[in-house]
C-alpha beads as a LAMMPS data file, in Angstrom:
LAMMPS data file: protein, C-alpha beads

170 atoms
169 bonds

1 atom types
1 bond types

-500.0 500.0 xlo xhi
-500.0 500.0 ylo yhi
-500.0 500.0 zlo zhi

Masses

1 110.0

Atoms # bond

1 1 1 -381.992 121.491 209.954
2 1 1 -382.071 125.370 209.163
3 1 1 -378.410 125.446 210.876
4 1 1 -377.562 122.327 208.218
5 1 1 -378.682 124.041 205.467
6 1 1 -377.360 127.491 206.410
7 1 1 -373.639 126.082 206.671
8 1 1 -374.051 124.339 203.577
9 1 1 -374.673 127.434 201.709
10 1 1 -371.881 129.152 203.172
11 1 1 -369.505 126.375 202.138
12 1 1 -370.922 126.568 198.216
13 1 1 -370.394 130.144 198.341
14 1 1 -367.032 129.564 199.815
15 1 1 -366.221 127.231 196.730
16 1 1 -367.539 129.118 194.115
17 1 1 -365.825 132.295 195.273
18 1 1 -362.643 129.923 195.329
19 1 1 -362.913 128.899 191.855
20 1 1 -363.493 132.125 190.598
21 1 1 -360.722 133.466 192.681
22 1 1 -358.306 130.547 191.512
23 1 1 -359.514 130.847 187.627
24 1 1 -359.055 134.617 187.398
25 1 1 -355.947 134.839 189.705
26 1 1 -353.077 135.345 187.029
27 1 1 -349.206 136.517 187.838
28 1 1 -348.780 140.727 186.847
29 1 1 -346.171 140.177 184.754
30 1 1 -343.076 143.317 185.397
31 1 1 -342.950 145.858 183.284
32 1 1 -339.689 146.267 180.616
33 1 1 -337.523 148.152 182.678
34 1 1 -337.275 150.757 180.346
35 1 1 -341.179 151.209 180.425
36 1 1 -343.440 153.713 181.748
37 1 1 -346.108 151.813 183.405
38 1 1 -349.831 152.725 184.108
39 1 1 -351.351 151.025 186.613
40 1 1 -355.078 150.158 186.299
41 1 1 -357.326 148.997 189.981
42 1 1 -360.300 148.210 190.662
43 1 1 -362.747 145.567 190.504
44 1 1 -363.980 143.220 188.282
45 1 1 -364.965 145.904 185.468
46 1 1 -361.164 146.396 185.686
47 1 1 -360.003 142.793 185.954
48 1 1 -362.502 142.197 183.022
49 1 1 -364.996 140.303 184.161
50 1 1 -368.098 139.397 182.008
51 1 1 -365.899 139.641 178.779
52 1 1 -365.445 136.923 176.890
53 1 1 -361.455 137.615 177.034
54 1 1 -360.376 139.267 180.113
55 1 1 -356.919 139.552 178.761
56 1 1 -357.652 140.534 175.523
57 1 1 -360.966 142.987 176.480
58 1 1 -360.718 144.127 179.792
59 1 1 -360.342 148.087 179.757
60 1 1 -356.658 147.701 180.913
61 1 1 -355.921 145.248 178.470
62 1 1 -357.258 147.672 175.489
63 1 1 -355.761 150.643 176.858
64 1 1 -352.307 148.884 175.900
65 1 1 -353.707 147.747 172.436
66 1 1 -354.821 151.673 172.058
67 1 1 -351.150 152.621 173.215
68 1 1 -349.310 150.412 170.803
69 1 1 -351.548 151.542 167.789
70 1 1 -350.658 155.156 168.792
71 1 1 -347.082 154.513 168.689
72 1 1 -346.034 154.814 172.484
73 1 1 -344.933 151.374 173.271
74 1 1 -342.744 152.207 176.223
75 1 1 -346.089 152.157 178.161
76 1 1 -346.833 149.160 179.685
77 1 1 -350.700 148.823 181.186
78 1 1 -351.151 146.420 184.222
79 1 1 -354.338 145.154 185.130
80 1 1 -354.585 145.812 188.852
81 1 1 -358.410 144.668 189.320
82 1 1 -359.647 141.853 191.354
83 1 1 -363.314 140.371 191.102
84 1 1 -365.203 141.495 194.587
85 1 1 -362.603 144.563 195.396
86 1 1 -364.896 147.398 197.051
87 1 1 -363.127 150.727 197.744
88 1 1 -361.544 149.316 201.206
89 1 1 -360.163 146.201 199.177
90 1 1 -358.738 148.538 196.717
91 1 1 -357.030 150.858 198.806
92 1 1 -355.419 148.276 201.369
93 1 1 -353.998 147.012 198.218
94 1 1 -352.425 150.023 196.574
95 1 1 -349.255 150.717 198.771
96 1 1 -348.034 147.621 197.923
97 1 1 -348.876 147.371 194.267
98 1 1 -347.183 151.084 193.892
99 1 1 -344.132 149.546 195.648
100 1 1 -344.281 146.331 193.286
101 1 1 -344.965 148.349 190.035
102 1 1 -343.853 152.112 190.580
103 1 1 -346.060 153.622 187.522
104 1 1 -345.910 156.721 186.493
105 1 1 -350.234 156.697 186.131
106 1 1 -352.909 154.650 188.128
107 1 1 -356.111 154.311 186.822
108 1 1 -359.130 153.595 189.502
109 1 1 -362.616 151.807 188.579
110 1 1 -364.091 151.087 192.101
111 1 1 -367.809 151.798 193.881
112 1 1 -370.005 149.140 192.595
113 1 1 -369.347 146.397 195.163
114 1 1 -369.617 149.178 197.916
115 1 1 -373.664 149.106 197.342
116 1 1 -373.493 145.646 198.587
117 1 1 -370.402 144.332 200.520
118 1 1 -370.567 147.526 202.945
119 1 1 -366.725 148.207 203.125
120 1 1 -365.538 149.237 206.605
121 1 1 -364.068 153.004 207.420
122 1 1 -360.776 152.770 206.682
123 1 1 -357.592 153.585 209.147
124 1 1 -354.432 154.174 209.119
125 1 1 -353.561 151.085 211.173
126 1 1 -355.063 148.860 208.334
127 1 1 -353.818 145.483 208.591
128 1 1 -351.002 144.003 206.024
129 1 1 -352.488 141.413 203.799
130 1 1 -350.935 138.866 201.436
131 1 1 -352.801 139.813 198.510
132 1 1 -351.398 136.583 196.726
133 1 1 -353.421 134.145 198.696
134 1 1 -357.478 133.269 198.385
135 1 1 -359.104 135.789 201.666
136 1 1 -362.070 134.335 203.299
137 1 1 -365.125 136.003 203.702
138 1 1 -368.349 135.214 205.084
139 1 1 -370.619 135.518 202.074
140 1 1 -374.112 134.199 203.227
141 1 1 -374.616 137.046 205.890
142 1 1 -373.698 139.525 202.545
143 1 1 -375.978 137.542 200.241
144 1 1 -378.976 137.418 202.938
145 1 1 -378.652 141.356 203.181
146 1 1 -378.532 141.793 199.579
147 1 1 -381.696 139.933 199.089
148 1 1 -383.715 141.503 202.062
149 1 1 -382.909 144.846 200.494
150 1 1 -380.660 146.032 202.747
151 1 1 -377.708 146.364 200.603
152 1 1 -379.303 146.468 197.231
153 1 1 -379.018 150.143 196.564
154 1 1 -378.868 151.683 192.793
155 1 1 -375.703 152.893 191.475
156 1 1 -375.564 156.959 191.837
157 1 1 -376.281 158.570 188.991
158 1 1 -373.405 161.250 187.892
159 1 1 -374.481 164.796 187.015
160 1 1 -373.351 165.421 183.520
161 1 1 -373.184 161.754 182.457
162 1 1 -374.805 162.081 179.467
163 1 1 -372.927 161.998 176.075
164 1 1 -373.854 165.213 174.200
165 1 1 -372.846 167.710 176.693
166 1 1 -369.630 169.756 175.750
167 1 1 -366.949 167.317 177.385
168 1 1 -368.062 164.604 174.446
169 1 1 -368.204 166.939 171.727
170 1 1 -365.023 166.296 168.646

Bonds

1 1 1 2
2 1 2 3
3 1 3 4
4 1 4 5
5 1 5 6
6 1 6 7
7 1 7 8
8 1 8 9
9 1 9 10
10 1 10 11
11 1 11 12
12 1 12 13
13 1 13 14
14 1 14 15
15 1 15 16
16 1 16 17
17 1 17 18
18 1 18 19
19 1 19 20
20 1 20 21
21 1 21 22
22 1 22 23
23 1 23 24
24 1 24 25
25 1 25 26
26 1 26 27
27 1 27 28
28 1 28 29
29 1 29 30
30 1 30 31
31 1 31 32
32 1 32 33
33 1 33 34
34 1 34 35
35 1 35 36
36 1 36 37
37 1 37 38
38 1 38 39
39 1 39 40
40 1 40 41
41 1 41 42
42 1 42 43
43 1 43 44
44 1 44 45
45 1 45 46
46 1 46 47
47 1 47 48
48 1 48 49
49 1 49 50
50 1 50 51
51 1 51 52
52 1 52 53
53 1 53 54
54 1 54 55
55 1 55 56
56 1 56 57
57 1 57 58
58 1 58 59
59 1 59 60
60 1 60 61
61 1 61 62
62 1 62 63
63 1 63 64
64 1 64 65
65 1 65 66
66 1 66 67
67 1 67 68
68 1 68 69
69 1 69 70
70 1 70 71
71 1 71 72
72 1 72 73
73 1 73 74
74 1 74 75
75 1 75 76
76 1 76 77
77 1 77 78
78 1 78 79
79 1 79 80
80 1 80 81
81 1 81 82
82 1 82 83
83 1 83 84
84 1 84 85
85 1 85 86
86 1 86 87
87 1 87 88
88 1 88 89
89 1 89 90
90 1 90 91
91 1 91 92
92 1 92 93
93 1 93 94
94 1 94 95
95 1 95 96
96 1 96 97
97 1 97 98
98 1 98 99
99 1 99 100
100 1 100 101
101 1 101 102
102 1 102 103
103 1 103 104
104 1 104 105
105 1 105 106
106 1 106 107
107 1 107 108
108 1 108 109
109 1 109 110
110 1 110 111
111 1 111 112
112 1 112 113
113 1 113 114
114 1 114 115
115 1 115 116
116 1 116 117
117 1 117 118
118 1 118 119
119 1 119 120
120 1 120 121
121 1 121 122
122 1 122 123
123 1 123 124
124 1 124 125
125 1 125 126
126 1 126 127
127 1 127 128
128 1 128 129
129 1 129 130
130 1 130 131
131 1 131 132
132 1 132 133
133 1 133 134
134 1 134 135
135 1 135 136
136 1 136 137
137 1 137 138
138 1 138 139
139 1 139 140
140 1 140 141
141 1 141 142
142 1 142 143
143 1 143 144
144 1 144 145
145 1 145 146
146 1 146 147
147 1 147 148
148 1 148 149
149 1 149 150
150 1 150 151
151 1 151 152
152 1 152 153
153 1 153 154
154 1 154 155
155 1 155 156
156 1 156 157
157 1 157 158
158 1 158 159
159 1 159 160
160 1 160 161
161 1 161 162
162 1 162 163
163 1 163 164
164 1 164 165
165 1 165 166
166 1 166 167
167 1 167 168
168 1 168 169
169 1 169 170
């Protein structure tokens, strides 16, 4: 019965991961050629998760709006991010989205899903990936870890984080 109930889990997770993978999963569209681009990764704080717009409020998608208002439309931000990246996720990933989108900057915003999807030590010998289709995971054994404590660990806290020191100052 436990086995029953185990494998049902798994498969919810599997289809809720699915949907939000299929709902969120939007085509980069190419920069104007004449454009500089900046490239923005990361995980769903990039992607824009948790805003009631992702591509109107997501970080990337105000960096552009900031851009424009300045003046400097030959910049052209893409939103890189991907709901459940951790580091290892990002970094597989980045040879081929330099190749697709050759920018000039890349913004990175990755480290939270590390405290609880454990990536693995990366390698040279990383294997290729088609980043375009849904990638299964096994989900329970990460969820069952997370709740016994073993992968809930607080975000660091960054010396100097505060907003009065001299870095934040007009």
């Amino acid at each position: 019965m436990l086995v029953v109930v185990l494998v049902g889990l798994e498969g919810l997770l599997q289809v809720g991961a699915y949907v939000v993978w299929r709902s969120e999963r939007a085509k980069v569209p190419p920069p104007a050629p004449a454009a500089d681009s900046i490239l923005c990764v990361g995980d769903s704080w990039t992607h824009g998760m948790g805003s009631s717009d992702h591509a109107r409020f997501s970080y990337p998608a105000v960096l552009q709006q900031k851009l424009q208002e300045f003046g400097l439309s030959r910049w052209t931000v893409i939103n890189g991010g991907q709901s459940g990246q951790n580091s290892r996720d990002v970094l597989s990933r980045l040879d081929s989205q330099l190749a697709e989108f050759r920018p000039r900057v890349v913004c990175v915003l990755v480290g939270f899903n590390d405290s609880w999807s454990r990536p693995l030590p990366w390698s040279t010998a990383a294997e290729p990936a088609d980043f375009s289709a849904y990638r299964f995971r096994w989900r329970l054994p990460r969820l069952l870890a997370w709740a016994a404590g073993a992968g809930a660990t607080k975000a660091p806290v960054v010396a100097g984080s505060r907003r009065d020191g001299p870095d934040w100052q007009p």
